[in-house]
N, C-alpha and C positions, 0 to 999 in steps of 0.2 A: 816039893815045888822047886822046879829047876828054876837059877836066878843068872843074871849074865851080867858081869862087871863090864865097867868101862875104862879105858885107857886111853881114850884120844877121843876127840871131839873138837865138832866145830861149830864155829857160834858168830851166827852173822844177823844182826836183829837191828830190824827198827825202832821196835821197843822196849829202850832200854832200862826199863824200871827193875830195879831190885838185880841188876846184872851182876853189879860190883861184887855184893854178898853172896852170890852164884856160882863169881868165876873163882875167888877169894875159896871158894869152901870145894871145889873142884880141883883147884892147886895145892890145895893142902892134901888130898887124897892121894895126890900123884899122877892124878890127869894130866895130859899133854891138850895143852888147846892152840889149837890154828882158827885164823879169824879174819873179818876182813876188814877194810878202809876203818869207817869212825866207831866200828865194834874195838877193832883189836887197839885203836887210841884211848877208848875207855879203860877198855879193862888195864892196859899196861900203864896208864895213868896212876892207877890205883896199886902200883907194884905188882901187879900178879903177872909171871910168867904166860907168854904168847908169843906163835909162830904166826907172820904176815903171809896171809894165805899166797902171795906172791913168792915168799920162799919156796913154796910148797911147788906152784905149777911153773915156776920159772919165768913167768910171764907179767906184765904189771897189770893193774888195773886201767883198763884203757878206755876211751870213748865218753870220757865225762861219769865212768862208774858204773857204765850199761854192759861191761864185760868184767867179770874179775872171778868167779868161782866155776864158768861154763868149762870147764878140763876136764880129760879122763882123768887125770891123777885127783881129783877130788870127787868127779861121780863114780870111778873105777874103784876109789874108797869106801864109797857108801853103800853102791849099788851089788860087790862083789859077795857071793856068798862064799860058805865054807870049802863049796866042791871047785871052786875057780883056784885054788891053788897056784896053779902052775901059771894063767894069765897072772895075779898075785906077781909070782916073782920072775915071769919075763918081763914085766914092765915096769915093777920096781916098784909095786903101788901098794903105800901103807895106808889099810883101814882104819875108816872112823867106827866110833863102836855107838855114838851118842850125832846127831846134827840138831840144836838149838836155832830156830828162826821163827822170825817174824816178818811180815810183812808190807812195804812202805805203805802210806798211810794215805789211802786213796780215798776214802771214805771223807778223811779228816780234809783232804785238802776241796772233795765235792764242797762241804759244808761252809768254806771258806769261798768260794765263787770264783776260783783260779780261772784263767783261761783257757782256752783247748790245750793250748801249746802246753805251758806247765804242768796239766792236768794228765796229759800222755805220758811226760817225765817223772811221772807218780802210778805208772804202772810198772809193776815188781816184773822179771823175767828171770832169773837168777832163784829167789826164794821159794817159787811154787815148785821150780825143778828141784829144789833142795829138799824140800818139803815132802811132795811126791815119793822122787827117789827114795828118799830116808822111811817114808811109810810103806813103801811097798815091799820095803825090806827088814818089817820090822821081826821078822825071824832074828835079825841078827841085830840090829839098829832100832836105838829109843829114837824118837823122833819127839821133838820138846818145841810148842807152839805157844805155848801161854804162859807168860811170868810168875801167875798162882801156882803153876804146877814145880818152880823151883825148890821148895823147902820140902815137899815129901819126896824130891827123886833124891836129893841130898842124903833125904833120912833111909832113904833104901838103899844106896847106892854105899852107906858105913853100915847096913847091913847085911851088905853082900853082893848087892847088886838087883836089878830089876827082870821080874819074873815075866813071863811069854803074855800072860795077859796082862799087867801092866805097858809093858809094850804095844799091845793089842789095843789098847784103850786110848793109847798115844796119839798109835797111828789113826784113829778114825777121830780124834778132834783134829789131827792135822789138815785131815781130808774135809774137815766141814770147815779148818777154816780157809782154807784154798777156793771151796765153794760158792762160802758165803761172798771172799773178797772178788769172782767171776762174776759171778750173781747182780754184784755192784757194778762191777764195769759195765758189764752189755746195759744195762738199765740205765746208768747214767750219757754211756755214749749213745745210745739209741735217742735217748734225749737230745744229746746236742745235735746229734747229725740229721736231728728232722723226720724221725723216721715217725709214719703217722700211721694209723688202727691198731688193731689187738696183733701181739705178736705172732710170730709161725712155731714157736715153741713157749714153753714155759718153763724159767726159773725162778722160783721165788725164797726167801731168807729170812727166816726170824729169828730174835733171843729169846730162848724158852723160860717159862717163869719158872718157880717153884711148882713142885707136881700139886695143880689142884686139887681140893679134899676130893672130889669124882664130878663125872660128869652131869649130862642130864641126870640120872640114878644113881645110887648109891653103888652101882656092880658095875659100872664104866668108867675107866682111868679118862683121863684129861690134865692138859695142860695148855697156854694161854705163851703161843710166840708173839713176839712186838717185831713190829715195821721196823728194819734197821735204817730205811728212808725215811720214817715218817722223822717230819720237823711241826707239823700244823698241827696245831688243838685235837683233842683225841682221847680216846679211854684209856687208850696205854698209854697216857703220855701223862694225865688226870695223877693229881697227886692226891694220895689218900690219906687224907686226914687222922680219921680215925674209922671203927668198927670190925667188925668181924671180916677174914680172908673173904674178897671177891670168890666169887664158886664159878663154874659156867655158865649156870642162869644168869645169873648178875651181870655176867659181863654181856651178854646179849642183850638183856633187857638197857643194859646206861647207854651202851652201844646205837640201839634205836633210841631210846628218850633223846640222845645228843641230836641224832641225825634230824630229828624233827620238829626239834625246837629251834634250831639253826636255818629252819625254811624261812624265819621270822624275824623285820627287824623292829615290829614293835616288840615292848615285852611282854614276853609269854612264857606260859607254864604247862607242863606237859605231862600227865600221868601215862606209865607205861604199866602193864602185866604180861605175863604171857609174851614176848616179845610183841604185844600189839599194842596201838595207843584205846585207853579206856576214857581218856579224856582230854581238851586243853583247850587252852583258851588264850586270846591278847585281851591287855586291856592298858589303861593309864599306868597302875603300879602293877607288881608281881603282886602282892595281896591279892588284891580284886580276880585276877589271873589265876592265881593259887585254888582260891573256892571257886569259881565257875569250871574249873581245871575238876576239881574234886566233884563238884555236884554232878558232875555228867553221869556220874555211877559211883555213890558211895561204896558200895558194894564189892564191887570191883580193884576200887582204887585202894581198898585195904591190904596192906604188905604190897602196895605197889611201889614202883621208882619213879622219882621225882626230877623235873628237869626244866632247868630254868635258864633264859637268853642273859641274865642279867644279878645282879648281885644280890644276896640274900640278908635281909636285915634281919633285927631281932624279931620284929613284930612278925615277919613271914617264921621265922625259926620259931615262936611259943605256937604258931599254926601248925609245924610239920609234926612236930614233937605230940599233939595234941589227940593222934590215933597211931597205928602201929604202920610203919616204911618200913622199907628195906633199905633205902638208899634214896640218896639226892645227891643229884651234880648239878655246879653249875662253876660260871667264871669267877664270884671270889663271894666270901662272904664276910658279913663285920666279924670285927671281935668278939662283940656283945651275941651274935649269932651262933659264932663256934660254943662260947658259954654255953648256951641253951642249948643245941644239939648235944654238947659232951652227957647233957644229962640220961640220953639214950644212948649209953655205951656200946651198944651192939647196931647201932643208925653207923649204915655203909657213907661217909661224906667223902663225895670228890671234887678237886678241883682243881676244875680247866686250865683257867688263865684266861686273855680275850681269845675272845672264837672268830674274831675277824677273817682270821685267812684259815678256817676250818675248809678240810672238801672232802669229799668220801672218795674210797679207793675203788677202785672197779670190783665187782661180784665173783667171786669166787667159789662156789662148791664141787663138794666130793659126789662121785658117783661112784659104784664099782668099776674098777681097772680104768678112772677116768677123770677127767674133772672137766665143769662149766666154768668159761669163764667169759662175762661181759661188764662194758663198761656202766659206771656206778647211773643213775638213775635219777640226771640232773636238769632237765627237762623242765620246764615251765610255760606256762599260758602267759599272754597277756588277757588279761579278762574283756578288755577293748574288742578285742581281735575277735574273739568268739562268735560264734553265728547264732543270732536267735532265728527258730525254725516253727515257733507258736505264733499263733496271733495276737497273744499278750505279750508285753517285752517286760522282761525283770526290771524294778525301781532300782534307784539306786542302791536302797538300802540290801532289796536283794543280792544285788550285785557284788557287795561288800561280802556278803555271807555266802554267796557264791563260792567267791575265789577261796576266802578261807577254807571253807569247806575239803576244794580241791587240794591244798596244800595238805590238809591232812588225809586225803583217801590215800595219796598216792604212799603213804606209809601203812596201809592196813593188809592186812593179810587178804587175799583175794577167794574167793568172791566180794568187795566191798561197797558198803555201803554208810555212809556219814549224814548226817540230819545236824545243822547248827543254827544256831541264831545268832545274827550280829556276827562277833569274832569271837562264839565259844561252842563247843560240841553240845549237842540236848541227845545225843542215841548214834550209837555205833554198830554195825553188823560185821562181822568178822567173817572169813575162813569158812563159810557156807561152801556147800556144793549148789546149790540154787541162787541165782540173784533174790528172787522172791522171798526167800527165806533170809536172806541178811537187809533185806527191807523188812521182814518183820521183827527182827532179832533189833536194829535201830528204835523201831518204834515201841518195844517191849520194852527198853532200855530208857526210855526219855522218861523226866521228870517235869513237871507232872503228865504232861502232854508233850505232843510235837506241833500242837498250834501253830501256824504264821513262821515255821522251819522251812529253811532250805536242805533240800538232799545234793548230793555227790555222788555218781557214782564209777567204779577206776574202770568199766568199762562199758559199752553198751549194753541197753536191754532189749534180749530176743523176744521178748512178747510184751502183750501192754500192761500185764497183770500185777507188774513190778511199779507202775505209772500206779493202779487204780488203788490199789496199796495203799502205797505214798499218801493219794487224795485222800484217801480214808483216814489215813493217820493225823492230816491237818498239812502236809507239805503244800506250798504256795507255787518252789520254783527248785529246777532241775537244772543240773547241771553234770551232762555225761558227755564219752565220747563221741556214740553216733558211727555208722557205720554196719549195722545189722539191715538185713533184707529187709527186717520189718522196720524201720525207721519211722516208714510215713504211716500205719498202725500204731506206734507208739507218739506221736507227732500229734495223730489222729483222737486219740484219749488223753494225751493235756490238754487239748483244744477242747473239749468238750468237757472238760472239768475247770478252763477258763485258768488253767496256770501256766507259768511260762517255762521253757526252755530253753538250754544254750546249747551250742553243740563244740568242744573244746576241737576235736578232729584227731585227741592224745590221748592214746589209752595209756594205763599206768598198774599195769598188773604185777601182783607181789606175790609167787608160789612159794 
């Protein structure tokens, strides 16, 4: 395994963590390091031997620091390979064998709420060519991006030196972090400069977790990137208490339980399975919320996720604890709470924080050679505003159980269809290829009946059969989009079954 010493290096970083010990253990080998502005103040701070990369190109650092490494003598250093020889020494240009960079910290200064102006003056132009250059040359050149990777190039480099795939490995975290720091630029200026719909391309950026145990199955690798934007309440962001490693399921099921208890600002509680909701419910306390959340489908809600707008006390904690979860998130829980869950060691607990400024990120999936990508799925009725189109018009009470209703279809996998009482689910119908059939899948699912229920459903119904259903089930009042030829058919069989209808004008389909 052929290795390749280093002799010279250059080290220009923004961040300076663990540099000292770097540059310190680099001069003791016999490296030569050239460097620039407040790098090469550091390090020679510290005693260690450094050439000002101004020696080097003969030129000072000019322009407030926006010019100081852009020189052939320093890219004709990096970039030169073994067969350039003779440019080499008509131009007098000594190779670096190692380039050390980071950089400027533009993420850090978004996060801080700088202004345009400042904001520009924190984008790198110097470091990505440094970076780049040095990676594409890593035949001959380590290229060094990340301050963890300090102590093993040290420990290679008193053994001899850094081998071709070391270098190799180098060079592609160099290039993902150059990416990542582009990635952030266009996304954050695009922000400031007003730029408005979905973009004309896509770049996107995450921190990969540790490699999940497998994916869906047991025969599918997975792993779980985090928003390097995200700041607002979130599953990646959710501090994990205790329990067993998040898997992939998991993170899709807390995923939805978040998104859909966050519809809500009474308190309420949300059973997820399956990435679909099996139950929820608002009520006065999360208690009350908790078992109507639960009774929608005991069945169902076993090894389900829990999720809740609001704080978990003991007395909700001896209820969760009381049949088998997977998991419950919510914004905090007591002490006396954490006690009681600790007694299920393998109970997945996360937590939020407030969910106040929670918002979902726009829809992103994979196709082959392609991806979908639309905005997240934030749309809401006024229940006011709705059109009743029966000759009965929903009570109020309807009305209440309406809306809720709709807040939860628009989270169910589509075909959908919801049946609630008051502000808590009584029968769910999921992910049907027939509407028909996720009306009966609802009504199969209520306890004990659907008596004096309202339905939901996320989009129209093309015949009336899905209406005659419902009546049969015990539904009183509907609440769908509308829009189907057959409307005034379907219009025509509430009316005759004397219940009412709304018409939202909003489909809310979930594939």
């Amino acid at each position: 395994m052929e290795r390749r010493q280093v002799s010279r290096v250059l080290i220009s970083v923004s961040d300076k963590s663990k540099l000292t010990d770097f540059a310190t253990e680099l001069d003791s080998l016999g490296v030569e390091i050239v460097s620039t502005g407040g790098t090469s103040k550091a390090i020679k701070d510290n005693g260690v031997n450094v050439i000002p990369v101004e020696e080097v190109t003969n030129f000072p650092e000019m322009m407030g620091g926006r010019v100081k490494t852009l020189h052939p003598l320093i890219f004709g250093g990096i970039l030169a390979r073994d067969s350039d020889s003779e440019d080499i020494e008509k131009h007098k240009i000594n190779i670096f064998d190692m380039v050390v960079c980071n950089l400027y910290p533009f993420k850090e200064a978004v996060s801080k709420g700088v202004n345009l102006a400042s904001l520009i003056e924190e984008i790198d132009i110097g470091g990505p060519s440094l970076l780049r250059a040095s990676a594409k040359n890593h035949s001959r050149v380590a290229v060094v991006s990340d301050p963890e990777d300090y102590a093993w190039i040290i420990d290679e480099l008193k053994s001899g030196g850094l081998t071709v795939e070391q270098r190799q490995d180098l060079a592609l975290k160099a290039y993902r972090h150059t990416a990542e720091y582009d990635t952030t630029i266009q996304r954050e200026l695009g922000l400031r400069f007003g730029e408005e719909g979905l973009p004309s391309s896509l770049q996107i950026s995450g921190i990969g977790s540790p490699p999940l145990r497998y994916g869906e199955n047991p025969h599918q690798a997975a792993i779980f990137y985090s928003d390097i934007f995200s700041s607002a309440p979130s599953v990646s962001d959710a501090v994990q208490i205790q329990g067993k490693q998040l898997s992939y399921n998991n993170l899709l099921d807390f995923d939805s339980a978040l998104s859909i208890v966050t519809e809500f600002d009474e308190l309420t509680a949300v059973v997820v399975k399956h990435n679909n909701p099996c139950g929820a419910a608002s009520a006065n306390n999360l208690e009350e919320a908790y078992d109507l959340a639960i009774n929608t489908d005991p069945q169902s809600s076993f090894g389900g996720i829990i999720s809740f707008n609001g704080e978990v006390s003991e007395v909700l904690a001896k209820k969760i604890v009381s049949s088998f979860k997977e998991g419950v998130i919510a914004p905090s829980f007591t002490k006396g709470a954490l006690e009681i869950l600790s007694t299920k060691e393998n109970l997945r607990v996360l937590e939020t924080g407030s969910l106040d400024n929670y918002q979902r990120n726009p829809t992103l999936r994979s196709l082959d050679k392609g991806w979908l990508l639309q905005e997240s799925d934030e749309a809401m009725i006024n229940i006011a505003d709705c059109k009743v189109v029966t000759q009965r018009k929903p009570s109020s009470n309807e009305l209440e159980s309406l809306y809720f209703a709709w807040k939860i279809v628009k989270h169910v996998k589509s075909n959908a269809i919801v049946f609630a009482r008051s502000k808590n689910t009584v029968g769910i119908g999921a992910g049907q290829m027939s509407r028909i059939d996720s009306v009966k899948i609802a009504e199969f699912k209520s306890i004990p009946d659907a008596k004096g229920c309202v339905m939901a459903s996320d989009a129209f119904f093309p015949f009336r059969d899905g209406i005659d259903e419902a009546v049969k089930a015990g539904i009183t009042a509907v609440i769908q989009p509308g829009g189907s030829m057959r409307d005034q058919e379907v219009i025509d069989a509430a009316n005759e079954q004397n219940i009412a209808m709304v018409f939202t004008g909003m489909r809310h389909f979930k594939h």
